[in-house]
N, C-alpha and C positions, 0 to 999 in steps of 0.2 A: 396507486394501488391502495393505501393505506384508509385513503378518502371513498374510495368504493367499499373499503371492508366497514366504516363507519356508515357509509350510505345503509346496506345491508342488515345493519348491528339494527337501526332507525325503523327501517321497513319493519322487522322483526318485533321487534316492538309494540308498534301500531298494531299488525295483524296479529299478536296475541290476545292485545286487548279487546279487540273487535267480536275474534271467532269464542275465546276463551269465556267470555265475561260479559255476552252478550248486549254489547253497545253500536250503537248505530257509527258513530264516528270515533275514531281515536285521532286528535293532532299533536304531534310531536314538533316545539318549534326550536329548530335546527339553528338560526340565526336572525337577524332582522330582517331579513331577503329571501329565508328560505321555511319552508315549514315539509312535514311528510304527513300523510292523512290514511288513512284506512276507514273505509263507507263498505257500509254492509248492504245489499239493497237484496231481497226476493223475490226470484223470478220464476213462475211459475212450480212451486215448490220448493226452489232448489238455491242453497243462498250462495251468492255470488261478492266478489270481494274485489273491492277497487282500490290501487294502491296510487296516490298520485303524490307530485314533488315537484314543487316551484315557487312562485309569487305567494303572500299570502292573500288571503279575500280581504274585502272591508271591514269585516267583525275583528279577524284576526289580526290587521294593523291595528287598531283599535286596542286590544290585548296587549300586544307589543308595545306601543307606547306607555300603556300602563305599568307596564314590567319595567320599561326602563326608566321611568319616573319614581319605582320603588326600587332600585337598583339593583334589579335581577339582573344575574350573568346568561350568557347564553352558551351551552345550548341548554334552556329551561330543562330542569329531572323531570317533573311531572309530566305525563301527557295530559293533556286536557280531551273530558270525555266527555258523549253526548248519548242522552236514551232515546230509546224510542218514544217516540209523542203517539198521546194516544187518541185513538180514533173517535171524530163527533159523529155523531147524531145525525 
C-alpha cells in the first residue's frame, strides 16, 4: 500500500511538470532499475499525456551511472526535464 501511495506521489510529479511548465518530458529516477516519465505529445489539437514506469532507456542508464559515480542517493529529488526541440526548415 504504502509503495503505490509513493508510485502515485511520482506519477504526480512528472505530470505537473509536463502539463504545468510546459516540457515535453519529465523523468523522475525512482531507483537504478526504475524511472517514471511523463511525455507530452499533440494530437490533433488536443495534448495528450503518457505516463509510463519501468526499465530505464540507454540515455538514462547512462545518467544513472553518472549519478552513482558522484554519489547520488536515490530516489534523485530533481526530475530531469526535456523542451520541446524546435522545428527545421
Amino acid at each position: 500500500m504504502e509503495n503505490n501511495m509513493k508510485m502515485k506521489k511520482y506519477y504526480g510529479e512528472v505530470a505537473f511538470e509536463v502539463f504545468n511548465n510546459s516540457f515535453k518530458r519529465a523523468t523522475k529516477y525512482v531507483s537504478d532499475n526504475l524511472t517514471v516519465k511523463a511525455t507530452s505529445r499533440c494530437v490533433r489539437a488536443a495534448k495528450e499525456l503518457i505516463l509510463t514506469a519501468g526499465k530505464p532507456n540507454y540515455a538514462e542508464r547512462k545518467f544513472i551511472k553518472l549519478c552513482k559515480k558522484a554519489g547520488e542517493k536515490f530516489p534523485i529529488k530533481k526530475i530531469q526535464l526535456k523542451l520541446y526541440s524546435k522545428k527545421g526548415k
